[in-house]
C-alpha positions as protocol buffer text, in pm:
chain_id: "A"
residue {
  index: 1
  type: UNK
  ca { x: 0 y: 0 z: 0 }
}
residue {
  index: 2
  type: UNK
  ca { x: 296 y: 242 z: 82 }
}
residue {
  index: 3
  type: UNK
  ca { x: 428 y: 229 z: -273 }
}
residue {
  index: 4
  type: UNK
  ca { x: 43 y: 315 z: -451 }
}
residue {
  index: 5
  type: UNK
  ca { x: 65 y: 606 z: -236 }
}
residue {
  index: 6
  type: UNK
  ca { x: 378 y: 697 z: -275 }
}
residue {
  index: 7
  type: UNK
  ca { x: 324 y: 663 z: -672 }
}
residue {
  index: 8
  type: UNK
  ca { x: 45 y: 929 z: -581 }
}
residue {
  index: 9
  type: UNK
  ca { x: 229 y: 1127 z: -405 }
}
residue {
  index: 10
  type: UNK
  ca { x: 453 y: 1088 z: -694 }
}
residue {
  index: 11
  type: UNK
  ca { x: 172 y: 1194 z: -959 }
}
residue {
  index: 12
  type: UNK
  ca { x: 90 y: 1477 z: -752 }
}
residue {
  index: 13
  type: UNK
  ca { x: -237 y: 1403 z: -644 }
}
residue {
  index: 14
  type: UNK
  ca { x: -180 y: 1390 z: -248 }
}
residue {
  index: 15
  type: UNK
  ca { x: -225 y: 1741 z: -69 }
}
residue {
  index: 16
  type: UNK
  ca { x: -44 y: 1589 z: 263 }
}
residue {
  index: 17
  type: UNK
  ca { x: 37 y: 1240 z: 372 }
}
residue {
  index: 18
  type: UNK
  ca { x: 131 y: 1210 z: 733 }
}
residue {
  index: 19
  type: UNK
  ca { x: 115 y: 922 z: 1033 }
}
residue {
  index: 20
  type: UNK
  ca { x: -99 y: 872 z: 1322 }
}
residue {
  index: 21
  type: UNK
  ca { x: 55 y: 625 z: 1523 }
}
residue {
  index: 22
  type: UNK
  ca { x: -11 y: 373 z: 1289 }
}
residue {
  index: 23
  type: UNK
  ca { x: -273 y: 545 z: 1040 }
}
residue {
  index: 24
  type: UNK
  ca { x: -192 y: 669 z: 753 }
}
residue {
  index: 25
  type: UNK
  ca { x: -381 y: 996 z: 692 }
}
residue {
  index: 26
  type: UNK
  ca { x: -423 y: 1093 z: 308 }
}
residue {
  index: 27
  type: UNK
  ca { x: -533 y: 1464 z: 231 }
}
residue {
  index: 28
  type: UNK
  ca { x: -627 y: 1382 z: -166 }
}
residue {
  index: 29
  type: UNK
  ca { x: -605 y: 1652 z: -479 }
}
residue {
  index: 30
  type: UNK
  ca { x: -811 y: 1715 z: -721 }
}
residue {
  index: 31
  type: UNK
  ca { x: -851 y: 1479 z: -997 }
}
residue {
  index: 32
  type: UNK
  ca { x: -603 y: 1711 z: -1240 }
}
residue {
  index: 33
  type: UNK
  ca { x: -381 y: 1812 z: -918 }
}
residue {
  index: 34
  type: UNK
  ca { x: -450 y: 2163 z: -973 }
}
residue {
  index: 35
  type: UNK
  ca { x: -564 y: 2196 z: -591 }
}
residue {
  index: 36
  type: UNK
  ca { x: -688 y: 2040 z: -309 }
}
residue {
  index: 37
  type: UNK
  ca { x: -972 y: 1788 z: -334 }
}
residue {
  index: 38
  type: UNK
  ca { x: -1379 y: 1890 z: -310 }
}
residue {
  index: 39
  type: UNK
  ca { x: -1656 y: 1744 z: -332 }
}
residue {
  index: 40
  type: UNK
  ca { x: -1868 y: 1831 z: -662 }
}
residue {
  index: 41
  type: UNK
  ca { x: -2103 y: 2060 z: -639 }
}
residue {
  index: 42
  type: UNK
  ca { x: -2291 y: 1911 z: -908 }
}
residue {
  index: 43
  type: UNK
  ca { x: -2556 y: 2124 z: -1125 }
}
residue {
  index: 44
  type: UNK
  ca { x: -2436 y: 2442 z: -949 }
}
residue {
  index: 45
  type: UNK
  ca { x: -2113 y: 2524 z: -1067 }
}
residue {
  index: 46
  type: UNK
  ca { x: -2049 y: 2417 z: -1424 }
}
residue {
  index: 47
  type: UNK
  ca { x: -1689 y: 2373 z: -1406 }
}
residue {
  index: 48
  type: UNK
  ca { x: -1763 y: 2105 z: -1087 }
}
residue {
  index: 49
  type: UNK
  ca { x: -2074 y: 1904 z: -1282 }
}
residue {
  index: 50
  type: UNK
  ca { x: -2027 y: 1533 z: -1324 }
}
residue {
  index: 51
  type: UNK
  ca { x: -2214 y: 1282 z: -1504 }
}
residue {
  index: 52
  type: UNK
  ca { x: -2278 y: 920 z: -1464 }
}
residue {
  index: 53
  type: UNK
  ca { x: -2305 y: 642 z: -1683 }
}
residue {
  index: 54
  type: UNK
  ca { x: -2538 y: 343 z: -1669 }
}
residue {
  index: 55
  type: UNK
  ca { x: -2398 y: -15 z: -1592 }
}
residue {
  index: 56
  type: UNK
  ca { x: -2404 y: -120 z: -1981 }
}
residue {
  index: 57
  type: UNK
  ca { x: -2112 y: 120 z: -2057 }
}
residue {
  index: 58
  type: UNK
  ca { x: -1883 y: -130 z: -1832 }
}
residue {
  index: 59
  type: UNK
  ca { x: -2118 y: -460 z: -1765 }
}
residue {
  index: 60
  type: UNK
  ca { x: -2140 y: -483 z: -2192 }
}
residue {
  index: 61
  type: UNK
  ca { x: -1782 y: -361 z: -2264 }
}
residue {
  index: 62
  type: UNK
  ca { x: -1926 y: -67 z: -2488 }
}
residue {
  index: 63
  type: UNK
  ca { x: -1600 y: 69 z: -2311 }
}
residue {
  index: 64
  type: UNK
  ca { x: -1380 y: -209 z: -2491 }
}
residue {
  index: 65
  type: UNK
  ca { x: -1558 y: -83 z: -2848 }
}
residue {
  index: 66
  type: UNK
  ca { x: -1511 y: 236 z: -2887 }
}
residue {
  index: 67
  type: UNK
  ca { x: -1188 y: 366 z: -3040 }
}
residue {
  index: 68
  type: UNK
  ca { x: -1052 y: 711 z: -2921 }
}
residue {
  index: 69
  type: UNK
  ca { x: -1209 y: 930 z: -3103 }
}
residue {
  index: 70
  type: UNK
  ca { x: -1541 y: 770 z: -3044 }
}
residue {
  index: 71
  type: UNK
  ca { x: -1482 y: 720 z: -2711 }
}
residue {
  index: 72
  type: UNK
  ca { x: -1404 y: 1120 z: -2630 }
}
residue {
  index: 73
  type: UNK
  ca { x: -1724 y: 1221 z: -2845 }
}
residue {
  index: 74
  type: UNK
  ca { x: -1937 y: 971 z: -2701 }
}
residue {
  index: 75
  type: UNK
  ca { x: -1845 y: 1120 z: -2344 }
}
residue {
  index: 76
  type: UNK
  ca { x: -1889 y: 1510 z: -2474 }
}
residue {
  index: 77
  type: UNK
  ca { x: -2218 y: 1385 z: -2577 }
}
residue {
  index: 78
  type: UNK
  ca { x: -2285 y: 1227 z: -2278 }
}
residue {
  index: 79
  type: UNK
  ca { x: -2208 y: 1549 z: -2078 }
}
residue {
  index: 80
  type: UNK
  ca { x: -2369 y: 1767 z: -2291 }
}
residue {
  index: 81
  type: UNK
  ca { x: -2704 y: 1584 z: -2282 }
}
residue {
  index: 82
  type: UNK
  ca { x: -2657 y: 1581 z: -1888 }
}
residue {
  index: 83
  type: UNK
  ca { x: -2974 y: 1809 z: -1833 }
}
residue {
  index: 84
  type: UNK
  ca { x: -3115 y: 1804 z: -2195 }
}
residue {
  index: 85
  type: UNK
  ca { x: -3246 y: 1580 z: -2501 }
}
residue {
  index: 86
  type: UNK
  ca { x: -2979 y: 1653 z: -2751 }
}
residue {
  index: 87
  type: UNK
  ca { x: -2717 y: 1868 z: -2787 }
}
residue {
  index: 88
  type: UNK
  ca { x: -2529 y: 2024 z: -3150 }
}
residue {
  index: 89
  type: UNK
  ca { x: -2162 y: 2121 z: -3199 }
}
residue {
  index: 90
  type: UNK
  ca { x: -1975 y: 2169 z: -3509 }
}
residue {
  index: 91
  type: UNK
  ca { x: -1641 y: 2007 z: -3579 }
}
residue {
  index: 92
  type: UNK
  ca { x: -1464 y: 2326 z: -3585 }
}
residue {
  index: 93
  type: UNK
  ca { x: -1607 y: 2417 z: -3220 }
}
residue {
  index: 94
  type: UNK
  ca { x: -1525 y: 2100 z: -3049 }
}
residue {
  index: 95
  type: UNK
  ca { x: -1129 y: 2198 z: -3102 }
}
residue {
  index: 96
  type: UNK
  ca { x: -1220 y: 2539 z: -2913 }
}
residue {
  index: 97
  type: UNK
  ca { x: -1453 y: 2384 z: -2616 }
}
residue {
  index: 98
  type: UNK
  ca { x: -1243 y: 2042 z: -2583 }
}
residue {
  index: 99
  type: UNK
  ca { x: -973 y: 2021 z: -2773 }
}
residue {
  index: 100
  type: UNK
  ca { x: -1051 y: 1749 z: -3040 }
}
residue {
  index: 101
  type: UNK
  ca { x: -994 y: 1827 z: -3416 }
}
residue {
  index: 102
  type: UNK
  ca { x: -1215 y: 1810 z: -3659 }
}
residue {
  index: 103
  type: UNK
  ca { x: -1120 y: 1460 z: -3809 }
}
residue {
  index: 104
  type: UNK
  ca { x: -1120 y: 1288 z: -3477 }
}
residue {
  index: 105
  type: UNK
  ca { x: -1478 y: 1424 z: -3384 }
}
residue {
  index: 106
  type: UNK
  ca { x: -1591 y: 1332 z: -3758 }
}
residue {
  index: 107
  type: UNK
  ca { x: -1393 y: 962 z: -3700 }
}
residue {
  index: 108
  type: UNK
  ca { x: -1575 y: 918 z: -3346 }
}
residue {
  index: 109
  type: UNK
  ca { x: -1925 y: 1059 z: -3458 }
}
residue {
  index: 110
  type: UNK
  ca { x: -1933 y: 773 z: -3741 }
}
residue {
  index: 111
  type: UNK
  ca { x: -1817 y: 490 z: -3503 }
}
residue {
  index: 112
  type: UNK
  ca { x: -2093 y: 601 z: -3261 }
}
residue {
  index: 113
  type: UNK
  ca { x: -2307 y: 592 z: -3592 }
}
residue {
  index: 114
  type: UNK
  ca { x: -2220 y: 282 z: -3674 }
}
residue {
  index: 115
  type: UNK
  ca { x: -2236 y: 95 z: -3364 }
}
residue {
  index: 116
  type: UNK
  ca { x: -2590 y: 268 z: -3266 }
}
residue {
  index: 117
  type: UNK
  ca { x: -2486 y: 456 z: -2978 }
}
residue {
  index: 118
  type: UNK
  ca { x: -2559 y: 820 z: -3142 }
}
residue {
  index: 119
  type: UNK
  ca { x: -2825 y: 971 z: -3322 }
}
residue {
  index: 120
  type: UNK
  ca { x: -2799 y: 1286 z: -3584 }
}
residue {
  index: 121
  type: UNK
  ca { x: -3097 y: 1488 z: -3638 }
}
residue {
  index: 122
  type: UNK
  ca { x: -3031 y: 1765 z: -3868 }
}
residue {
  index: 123
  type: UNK
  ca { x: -3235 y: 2108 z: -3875 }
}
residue {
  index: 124
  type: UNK
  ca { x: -3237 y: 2380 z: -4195 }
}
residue {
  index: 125
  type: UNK
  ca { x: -3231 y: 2722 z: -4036 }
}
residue {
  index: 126
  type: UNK
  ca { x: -3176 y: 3080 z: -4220 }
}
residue {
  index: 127
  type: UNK
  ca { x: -2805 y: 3171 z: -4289 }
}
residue {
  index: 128
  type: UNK
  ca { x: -2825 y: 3516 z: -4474 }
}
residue {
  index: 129
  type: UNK
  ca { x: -2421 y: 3467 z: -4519 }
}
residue {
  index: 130
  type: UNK
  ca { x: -2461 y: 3156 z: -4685 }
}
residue {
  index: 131
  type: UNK
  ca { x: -2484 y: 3132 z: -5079 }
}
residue {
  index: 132
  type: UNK
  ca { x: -2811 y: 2928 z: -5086 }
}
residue {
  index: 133
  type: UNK
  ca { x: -2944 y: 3183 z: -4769 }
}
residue {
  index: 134
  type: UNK
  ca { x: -3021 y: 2844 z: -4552 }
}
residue {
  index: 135
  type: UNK
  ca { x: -2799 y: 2599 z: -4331 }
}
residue {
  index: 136
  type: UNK
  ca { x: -2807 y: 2296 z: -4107 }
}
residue {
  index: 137
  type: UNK
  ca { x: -2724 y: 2273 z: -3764 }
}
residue {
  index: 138
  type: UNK
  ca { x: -2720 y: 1900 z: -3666 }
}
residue {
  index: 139
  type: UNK
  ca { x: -2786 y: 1731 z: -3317 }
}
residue {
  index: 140
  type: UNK
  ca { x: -2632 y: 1482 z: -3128 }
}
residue {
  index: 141
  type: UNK
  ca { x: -2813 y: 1233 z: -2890 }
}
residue {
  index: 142
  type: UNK
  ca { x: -2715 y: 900 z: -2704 }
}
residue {
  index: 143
  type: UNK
  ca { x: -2929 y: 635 z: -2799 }
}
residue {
  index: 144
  type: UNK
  ca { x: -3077 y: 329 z: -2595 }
}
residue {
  index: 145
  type: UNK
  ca { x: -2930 y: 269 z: -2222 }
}
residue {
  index: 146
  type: UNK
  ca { x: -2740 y: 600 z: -2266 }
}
residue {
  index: 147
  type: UNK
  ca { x: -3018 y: 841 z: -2393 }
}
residue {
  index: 148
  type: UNK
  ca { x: -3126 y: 1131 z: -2174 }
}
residue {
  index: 149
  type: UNK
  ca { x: -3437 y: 986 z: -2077 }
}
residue {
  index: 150
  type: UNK
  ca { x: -3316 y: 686 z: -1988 }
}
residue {
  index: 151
  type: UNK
  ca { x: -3045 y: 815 z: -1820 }
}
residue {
  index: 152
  type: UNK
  ca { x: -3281 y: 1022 z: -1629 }
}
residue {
  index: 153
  type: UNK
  ca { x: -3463 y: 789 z: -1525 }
}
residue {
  index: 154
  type: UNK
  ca { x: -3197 y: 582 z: -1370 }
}
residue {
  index: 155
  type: UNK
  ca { x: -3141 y: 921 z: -1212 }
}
residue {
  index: 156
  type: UNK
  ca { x: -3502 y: 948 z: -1026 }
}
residue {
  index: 157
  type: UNK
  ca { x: -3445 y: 590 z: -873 }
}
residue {
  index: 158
  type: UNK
  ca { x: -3163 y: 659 z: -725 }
}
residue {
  index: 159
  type: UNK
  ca { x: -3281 y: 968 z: -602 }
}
residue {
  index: 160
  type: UNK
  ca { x: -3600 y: 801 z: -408 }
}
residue {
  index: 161
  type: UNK
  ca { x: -3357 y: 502 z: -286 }
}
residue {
  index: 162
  type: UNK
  ca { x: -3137 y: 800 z: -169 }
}
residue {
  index: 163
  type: UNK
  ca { x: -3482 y: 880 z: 9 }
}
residue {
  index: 164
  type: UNK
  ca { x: -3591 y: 582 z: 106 }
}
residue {
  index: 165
  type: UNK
  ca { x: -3241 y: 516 z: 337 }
}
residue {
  index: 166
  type: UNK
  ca { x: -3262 y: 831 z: 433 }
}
residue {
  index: 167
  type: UNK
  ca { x: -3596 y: 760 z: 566 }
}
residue {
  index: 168
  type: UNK
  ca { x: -3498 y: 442 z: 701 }
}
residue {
  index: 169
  type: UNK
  ca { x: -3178 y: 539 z: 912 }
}
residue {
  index: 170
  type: UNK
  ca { x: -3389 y: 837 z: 1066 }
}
residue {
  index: 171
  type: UNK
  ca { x: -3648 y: 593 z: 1190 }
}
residue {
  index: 172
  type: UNK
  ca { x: -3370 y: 360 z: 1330 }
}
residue {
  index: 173
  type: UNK
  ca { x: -3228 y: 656 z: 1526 }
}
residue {
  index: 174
  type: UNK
  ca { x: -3562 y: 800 z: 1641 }
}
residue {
  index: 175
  type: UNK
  ca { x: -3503 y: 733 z: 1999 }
}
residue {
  index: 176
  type: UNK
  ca { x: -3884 y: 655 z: 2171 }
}
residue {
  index: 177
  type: UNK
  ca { x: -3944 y: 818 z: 2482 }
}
residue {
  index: 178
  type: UNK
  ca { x: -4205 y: 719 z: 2712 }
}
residue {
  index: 179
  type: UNK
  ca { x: -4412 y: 1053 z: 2839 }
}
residue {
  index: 180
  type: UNK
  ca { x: -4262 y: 1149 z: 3184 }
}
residue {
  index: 181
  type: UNK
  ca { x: -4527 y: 1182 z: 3475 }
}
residue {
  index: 182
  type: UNK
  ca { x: -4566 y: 1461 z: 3686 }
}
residue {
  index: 183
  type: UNK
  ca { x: -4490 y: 1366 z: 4065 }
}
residue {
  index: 184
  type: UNK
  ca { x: -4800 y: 1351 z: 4276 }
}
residue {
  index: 185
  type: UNK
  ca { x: -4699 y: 1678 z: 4524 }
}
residue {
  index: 186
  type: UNK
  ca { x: -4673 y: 1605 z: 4892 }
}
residue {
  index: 187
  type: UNK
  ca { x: -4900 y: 1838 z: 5110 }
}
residue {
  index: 188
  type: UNK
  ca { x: -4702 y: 1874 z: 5413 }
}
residue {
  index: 189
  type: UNK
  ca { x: -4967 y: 1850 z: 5682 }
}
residue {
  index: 190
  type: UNK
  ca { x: -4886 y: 2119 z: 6014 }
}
């Protein structure tokens, strides 16, 4: 155990590492070491949002599947689609929001294609720069086990079994108390 953290301790990703008695206690980083770890805050701070994937992405090696390419586009998609239906992107604008060129993103939309994983709906709308006056904006969307509604509503179970134990550990520490009785008062007789 001393040498996987000392390999992250290596890879910067331990704040502090020090003993107590014979505890080891680990202060972690953040995930790109850039400072010390928090929690995520989750829909309130975009740069902090996370996303989760259901069981077939591992359980069915769609992991195993997907090249690169497809692999990076298929989680942009996923992330983008975190609170919506669909999201669109041009090749050209994935370089400047992630950092993937055009030919990957092209490579990695057509695997997704072709395996069934992503769906392209494309929409005319007016262009008064273009030569015919009209272009097409296309959207992306996750198909089957990874599509935003079923994705959200993997979300809304978990939420009510979040509930549910909630509900269950308060009524296992609700600690009964039996009414106290008033003394019956002594009149002191003279």
């Amino acid at each position: 155990m001393s040498r996987c953290w000392k390999r992250l301790e290596d890879l910067d990703l331990i704040e502090k590492r020090e003993r107590e008695n014979r505890l080891v206690r680990i202060v972690p980083r953040r995930e790109d070491a850039g400072e010390p770890y928090s929690a995520p805050l989750g829909r309130d701070s975009r740069w902090h949002t996370y996303f989760v994937l259901p069981d077939e992405f591992w359980n069915q090696g769609v992991f195993a599947e997907l090249s690169l390419p497809a692999l990076a586009v298929f989680l942009v998609v996923a992330s983008e689609t975190n609170g919506k239906k669909e999201c669109w992107f041009t090749y050209e604008l994935m370089d400047e929001w992630y950092g993937l060129k055009a030919r990957t993103v092209q490579a990695g939309v057509k695997q997704l294609q072709d395996l069934g994983l992503l769906m392209v709906r494309e929409e005319p709308f007016e262009a008064p720069l273009s030569a015919t006056g009209m272009s097409t904006r296309r959207y992306y969307s996750l198909t089957g086990p990874f599509s935003y509604s079923a994705r959200e509503k993997l979300r809304k179970i978990a939420q009510q079994k979040t509930k549910d134990r909630a509900k269950k550990a308060a009524s296992k520490t609700k600690v009964r108390m039996a009414p106290i009785k008033p003394k019956k008062s002594v009149n002191n007789k003279k």
